[in-house]
MIDRENKOL-538751 format. One record per residue (C-alpha): residue number from 1; residue in one letter; x, y, z. Coordinates in Angstrom, 1 decimal, decimal comma. Example, Ala and Ser with C-alpha at 12.3 -4.5 7.8 and 13.67 -1.06 7.14 Angstrom:
2
@seq 1	type A	px 12,3	py -4,5	pz 7,8
@seq 2	type S	px 13,7	py -1,1	pz 7,1
***
This chain:
241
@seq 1	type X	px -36,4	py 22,7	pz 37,8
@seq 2	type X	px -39,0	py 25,7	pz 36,5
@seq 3	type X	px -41,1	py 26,8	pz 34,4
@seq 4	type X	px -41,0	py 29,6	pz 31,7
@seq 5	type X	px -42,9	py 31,6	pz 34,5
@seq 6	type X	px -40,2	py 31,3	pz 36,9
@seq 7	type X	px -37,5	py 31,7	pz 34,3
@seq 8	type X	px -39,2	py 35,3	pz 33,3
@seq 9	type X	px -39,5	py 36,4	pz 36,8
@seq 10	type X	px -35,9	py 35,7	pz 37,9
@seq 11	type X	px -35,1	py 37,6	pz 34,6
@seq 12	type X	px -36,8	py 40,5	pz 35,5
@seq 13	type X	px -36,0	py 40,6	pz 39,3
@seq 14	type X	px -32,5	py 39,8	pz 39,5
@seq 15	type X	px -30,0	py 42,1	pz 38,2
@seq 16	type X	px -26,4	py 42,7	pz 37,5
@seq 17	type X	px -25,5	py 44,4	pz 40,9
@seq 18	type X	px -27,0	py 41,5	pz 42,6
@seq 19	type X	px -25,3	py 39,2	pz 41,0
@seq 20	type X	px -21,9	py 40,6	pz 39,5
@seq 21	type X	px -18,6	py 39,0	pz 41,2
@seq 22	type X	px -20,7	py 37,7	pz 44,0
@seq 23	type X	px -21,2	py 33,9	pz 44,7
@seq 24	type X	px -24,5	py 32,2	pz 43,8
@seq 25	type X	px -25,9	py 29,3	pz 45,6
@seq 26	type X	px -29,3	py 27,3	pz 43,6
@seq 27	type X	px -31,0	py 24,7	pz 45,5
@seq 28	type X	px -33,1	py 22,1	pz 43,7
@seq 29	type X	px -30,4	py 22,6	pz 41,1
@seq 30	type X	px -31,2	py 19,7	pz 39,0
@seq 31	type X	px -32,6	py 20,7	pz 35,4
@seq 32	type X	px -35,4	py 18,8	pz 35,0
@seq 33	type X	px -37,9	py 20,8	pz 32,5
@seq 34	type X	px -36,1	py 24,2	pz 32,6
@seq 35	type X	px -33,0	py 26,3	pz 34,4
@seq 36	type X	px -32,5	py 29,5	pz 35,5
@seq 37	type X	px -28,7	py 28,5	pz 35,5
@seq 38	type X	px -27,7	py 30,5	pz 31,8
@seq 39	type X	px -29,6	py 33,1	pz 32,7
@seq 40	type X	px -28,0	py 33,6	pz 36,2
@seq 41	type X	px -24,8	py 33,6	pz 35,0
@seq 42	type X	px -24,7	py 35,8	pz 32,0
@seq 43	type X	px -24,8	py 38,3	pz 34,9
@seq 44	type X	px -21,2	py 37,7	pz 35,9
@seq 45	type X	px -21,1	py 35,7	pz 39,2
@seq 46	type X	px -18,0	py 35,1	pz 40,8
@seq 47	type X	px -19,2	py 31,5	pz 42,4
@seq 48	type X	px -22,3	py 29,7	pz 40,9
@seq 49	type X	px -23,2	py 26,5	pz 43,1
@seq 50	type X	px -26,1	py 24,1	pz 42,0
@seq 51	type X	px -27,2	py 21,1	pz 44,7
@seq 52	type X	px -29,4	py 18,7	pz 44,9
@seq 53	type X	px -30,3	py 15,2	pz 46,2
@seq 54	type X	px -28,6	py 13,4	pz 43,2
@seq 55	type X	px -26,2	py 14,2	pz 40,4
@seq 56	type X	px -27,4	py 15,6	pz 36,5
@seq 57	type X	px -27,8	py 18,5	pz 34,6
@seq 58	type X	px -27,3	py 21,6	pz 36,4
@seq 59	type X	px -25,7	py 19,9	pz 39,5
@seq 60	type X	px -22,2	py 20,5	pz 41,1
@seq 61	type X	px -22,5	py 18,7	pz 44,3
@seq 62	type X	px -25,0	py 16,4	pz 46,0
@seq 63	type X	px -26,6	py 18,3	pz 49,1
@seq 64	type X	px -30,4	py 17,6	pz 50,9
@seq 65	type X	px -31,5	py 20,7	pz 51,2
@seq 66	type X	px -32,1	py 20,2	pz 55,0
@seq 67	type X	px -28,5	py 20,0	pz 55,2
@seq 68	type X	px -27,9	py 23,5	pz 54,0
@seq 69	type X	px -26,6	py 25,5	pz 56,8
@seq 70	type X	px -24,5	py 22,0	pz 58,4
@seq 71	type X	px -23,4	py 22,0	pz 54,3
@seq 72	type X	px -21,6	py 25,5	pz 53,8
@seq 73	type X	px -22,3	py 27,3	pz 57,1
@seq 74	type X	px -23,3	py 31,1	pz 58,1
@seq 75	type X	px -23,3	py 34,0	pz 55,3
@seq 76	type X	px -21,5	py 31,9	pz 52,8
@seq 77	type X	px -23,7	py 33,2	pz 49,4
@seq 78	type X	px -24,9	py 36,6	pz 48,1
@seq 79	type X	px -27,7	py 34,9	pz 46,0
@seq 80	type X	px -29,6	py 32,2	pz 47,0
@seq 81	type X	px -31,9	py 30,4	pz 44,5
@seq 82	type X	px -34,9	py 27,9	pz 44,6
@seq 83	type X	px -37,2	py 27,0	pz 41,9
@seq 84	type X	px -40,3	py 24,6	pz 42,2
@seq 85	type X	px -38,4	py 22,9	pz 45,4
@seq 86	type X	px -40,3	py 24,2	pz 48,9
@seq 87	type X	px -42,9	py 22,1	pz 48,3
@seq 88	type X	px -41,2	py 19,4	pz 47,8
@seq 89	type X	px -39,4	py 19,5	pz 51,6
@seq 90	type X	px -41,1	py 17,2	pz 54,3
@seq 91	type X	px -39,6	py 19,6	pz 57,1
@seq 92	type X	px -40,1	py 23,1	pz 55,3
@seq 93	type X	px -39,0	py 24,8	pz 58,4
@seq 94	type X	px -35,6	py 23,4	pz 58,2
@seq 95	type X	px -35,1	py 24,5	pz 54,4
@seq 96	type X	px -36,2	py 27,9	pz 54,9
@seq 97	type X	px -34,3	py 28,6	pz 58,0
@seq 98	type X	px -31,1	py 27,0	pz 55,8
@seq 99	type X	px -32,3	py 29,5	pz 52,9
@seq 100	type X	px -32,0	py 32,6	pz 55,3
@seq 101	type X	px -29,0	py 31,5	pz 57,6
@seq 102	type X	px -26,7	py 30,6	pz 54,3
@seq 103	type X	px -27,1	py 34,4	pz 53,0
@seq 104	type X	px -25,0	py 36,8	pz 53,7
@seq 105	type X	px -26,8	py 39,8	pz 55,4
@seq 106	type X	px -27,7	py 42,1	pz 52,1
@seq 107	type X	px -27,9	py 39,0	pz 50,5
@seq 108	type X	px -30,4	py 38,2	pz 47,7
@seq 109	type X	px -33,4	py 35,0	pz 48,1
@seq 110	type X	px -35,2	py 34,4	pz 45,2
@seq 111	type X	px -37,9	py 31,1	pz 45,5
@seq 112	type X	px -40,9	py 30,1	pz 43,8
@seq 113	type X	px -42,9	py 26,9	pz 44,4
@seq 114	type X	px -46,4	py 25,6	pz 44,3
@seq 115	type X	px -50,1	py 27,0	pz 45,9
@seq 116	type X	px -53,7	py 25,5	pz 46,3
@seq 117	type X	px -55,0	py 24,4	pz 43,4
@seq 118	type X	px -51,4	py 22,8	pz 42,2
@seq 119	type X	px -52,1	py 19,1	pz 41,6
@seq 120	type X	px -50,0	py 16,1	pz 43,4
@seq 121	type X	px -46,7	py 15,6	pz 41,4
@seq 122	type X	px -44,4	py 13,5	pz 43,7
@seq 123	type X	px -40,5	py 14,0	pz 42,1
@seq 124	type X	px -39,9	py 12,3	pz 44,2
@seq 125	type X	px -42,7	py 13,3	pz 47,2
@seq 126	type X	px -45,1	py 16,6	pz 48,0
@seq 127	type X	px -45,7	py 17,8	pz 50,4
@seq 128	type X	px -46,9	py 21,9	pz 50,5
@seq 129	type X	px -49,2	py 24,5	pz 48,8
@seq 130	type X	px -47,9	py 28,0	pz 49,7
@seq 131	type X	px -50,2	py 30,9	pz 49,2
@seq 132	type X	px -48,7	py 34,6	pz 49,2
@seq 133	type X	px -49,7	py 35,1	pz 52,7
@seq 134	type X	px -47,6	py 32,2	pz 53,8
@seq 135	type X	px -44,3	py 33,5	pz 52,0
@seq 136	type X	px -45,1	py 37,3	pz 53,5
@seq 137	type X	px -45,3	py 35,3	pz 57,5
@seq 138	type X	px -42,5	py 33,5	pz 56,3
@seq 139	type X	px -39,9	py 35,7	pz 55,3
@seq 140	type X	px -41,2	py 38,6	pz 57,1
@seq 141	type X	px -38,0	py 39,0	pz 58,6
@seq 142	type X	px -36,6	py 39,9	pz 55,1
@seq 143	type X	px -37,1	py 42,7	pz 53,1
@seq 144	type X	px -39,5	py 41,8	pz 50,4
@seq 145	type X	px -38,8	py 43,2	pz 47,2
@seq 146	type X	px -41,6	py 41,1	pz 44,8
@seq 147	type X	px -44,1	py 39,0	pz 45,6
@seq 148	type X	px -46,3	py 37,5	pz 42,7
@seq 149	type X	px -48,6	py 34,7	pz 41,4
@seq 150	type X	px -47,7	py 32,9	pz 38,7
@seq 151	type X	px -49,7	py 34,0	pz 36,4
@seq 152	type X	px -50,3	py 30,7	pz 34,8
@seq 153	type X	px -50,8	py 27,9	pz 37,2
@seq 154	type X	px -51,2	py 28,2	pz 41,1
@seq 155	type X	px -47,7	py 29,4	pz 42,4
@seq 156	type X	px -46,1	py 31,8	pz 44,0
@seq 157	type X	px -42,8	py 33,8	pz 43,1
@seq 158	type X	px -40,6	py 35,6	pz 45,6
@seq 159	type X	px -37,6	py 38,0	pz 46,2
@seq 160	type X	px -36,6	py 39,0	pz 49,3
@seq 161	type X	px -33,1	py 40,3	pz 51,1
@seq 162	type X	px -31,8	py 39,9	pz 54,3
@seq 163	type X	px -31,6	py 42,8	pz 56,6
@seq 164	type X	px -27,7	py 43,9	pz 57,8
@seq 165	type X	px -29,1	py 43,5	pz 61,1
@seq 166	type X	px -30,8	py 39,9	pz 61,1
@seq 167	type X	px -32,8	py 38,5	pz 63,9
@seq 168	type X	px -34,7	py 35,1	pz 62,7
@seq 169	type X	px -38,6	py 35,1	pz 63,1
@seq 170	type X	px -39,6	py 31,7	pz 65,0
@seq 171	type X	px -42,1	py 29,5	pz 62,0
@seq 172	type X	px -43,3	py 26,9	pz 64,7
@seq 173	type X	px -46,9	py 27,8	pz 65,0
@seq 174	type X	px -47,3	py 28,3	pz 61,4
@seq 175	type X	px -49,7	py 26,0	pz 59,6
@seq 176	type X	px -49,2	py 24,9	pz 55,7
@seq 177	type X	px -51,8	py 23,6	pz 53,5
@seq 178	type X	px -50,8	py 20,0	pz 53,1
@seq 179	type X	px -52,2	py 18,4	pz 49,8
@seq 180	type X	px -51,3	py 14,6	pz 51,5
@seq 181	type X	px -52,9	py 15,8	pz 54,1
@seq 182	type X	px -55,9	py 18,0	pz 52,1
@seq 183	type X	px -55,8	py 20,4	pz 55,2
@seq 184	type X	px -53,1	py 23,1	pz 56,9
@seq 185	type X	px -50,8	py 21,4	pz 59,2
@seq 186	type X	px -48,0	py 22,5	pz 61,4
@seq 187	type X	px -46,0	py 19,3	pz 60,1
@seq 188	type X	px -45,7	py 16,5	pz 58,4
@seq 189	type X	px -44,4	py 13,2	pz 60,3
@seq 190	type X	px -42,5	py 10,7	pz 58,3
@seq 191	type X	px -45,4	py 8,2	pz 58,9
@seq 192	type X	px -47,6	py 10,6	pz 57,2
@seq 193	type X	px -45,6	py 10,2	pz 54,4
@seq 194	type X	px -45,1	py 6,8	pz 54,1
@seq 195	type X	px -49,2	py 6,4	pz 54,6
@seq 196	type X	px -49,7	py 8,6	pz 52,1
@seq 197	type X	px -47,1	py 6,9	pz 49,6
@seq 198	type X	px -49,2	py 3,3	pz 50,5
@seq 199	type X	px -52,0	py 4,7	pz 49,9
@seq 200	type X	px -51,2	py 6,6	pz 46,8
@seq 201	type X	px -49,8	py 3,7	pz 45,1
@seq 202	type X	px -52,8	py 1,3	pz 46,1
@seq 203	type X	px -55,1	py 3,7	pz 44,1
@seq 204	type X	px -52,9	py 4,0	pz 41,4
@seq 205	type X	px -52,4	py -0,1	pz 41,3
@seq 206	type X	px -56,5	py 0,0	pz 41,6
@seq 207	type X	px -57,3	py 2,0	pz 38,9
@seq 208	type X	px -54,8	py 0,4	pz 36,0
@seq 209	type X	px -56,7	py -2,9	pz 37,1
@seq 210	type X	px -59,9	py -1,4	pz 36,7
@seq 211	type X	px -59,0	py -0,2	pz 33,8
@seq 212	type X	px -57,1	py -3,4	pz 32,3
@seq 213	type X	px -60,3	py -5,4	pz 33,3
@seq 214	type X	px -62,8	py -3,3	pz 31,1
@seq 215	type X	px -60,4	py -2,9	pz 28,0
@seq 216	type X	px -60,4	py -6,8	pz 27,5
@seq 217	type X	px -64,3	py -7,0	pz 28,3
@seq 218	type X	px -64,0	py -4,0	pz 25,8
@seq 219	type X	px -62,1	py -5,9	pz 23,3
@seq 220	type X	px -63,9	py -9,4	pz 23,6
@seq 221	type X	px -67,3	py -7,7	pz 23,9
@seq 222	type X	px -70,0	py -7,5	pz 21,0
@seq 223	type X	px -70,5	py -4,7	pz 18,9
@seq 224	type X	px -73,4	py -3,4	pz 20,5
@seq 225	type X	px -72,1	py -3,4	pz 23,9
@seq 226	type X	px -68,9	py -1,7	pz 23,0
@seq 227	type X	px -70,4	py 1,7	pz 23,7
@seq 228	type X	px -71,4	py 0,5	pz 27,5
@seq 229	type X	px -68,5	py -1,0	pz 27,8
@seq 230	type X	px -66,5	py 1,9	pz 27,1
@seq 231	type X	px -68,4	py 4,3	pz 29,3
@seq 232	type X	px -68,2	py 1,7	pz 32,2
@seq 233	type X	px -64,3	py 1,8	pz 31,9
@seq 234	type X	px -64,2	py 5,8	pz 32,3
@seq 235	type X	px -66,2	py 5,3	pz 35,3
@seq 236	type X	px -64,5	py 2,6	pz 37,1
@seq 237	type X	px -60,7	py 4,3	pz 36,7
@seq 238	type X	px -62,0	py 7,6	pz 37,7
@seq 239	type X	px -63,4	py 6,1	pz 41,2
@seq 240	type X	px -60,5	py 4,1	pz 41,5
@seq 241	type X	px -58,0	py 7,8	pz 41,2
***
């Protein structure tokens, strides 16, 4: 899943010698609105691997991507991929950590996801907002070759290589901004989630009530009022968002 932003940035960042008879792993493989799939592998790969949480377009095999390294193990890929999925990962620690561990050392990470300013869009939950100074603590024990906004809506784009000689950085102090949460947090606890889900849905249910309620007064109402009416509806679905 991506955007033509992402699609233009993996075009002009990955190149034939990183990917020519060399094996390709993309996580969040699913094509939803847009692949970097055709474009990957016009450059010749010798392996090219989607995943994701359920079968479609784009997809080889079902993996969580929490399950990465348990999945395939130490320095399987030359390429790892990830578009518009980070922020989507309750336990963002784990995915990264499987992102770096799966690479073999020289091995190519390309990822872009989601910063402040990003509205909610649960597919099927969000979680993060990553800002470039986030991805620089994150991967600073890669080599960072690019690292961009998205020049169109709040994101940030990536590439970054693991060093021959690898030693992981520890993330656990590290704080995200959480939009659930509307403030940086170390983590995310499944109750959080599920609070947040209740919650979310309750406002949604709220609002198409709201909103149902004053269309039929809207509908019913004399001419004259129809005008109030109509301005009361606006107000009542937006309080109930």
């Amino acid at each position: 899943m991506c955007n033509r932003c992402c699609i233009e940035f993996v075009r002009h960042h990955l190149g034939k010698d990183d990917v020519q008879g060399k094996t390709v792993l993309e996580v969040g493989a699913l094509d939803v609105n847009g692949t970097v799939r055709p474009l990957v592998e016009a450059l010749g790969p010798k392996e090219y691997l989607g995943v994701d949480i359920e079968m479609g377009p784009g997809v080889d095999e079902i993996c969580d991507a929490h399950d990465l390294l348990e999945r395939f193990g130490e320095g399987r890929f030359d390429v790892v991929l990830s578009t518009e999925l980070l922020e989507h990962v309750r336990d963002w620690r784990r995915v990264v950590a499987g992102f770096k561990r799966v690479l073999k050392p020289g091995g190519v990470l390309l990822v872009t996801t989601r910063s402040m300013g990003h509205p909610y869009h649960g597919y099927p939950s969000d979680f993060w907002r990553y800002e470039p100074a986030d991805m620089e603590a994150l991967f600073s024990d890669f080599d960072i070759e690019a690292l961009e906004p998205d020049p169109v809506e709040p994101g940030v784009f990536l590439k970054a290589r693991k060093p021959e000689s690898f030693t992981e950085n520890a993330l656990s102090g590290h704080a995200l901004f959480a939009i659930i949460k509307n403030r940086r947090v170390e983590r995310i606890t499944p109750l959080d989630a599920m609070r947040f889900r209740v919650g979310h849905s309750g406002r949604r249910v709220v609002a198409r009530t709201r909103y149902l309620v004053w269309d039929t007064l809207c509908t019913i109402a004399p001419a004259p009022l129809k005008r109030v009416v109509k301005r009361c509806i606006g107000l009542f679905v937006k309080q109930g968002e």
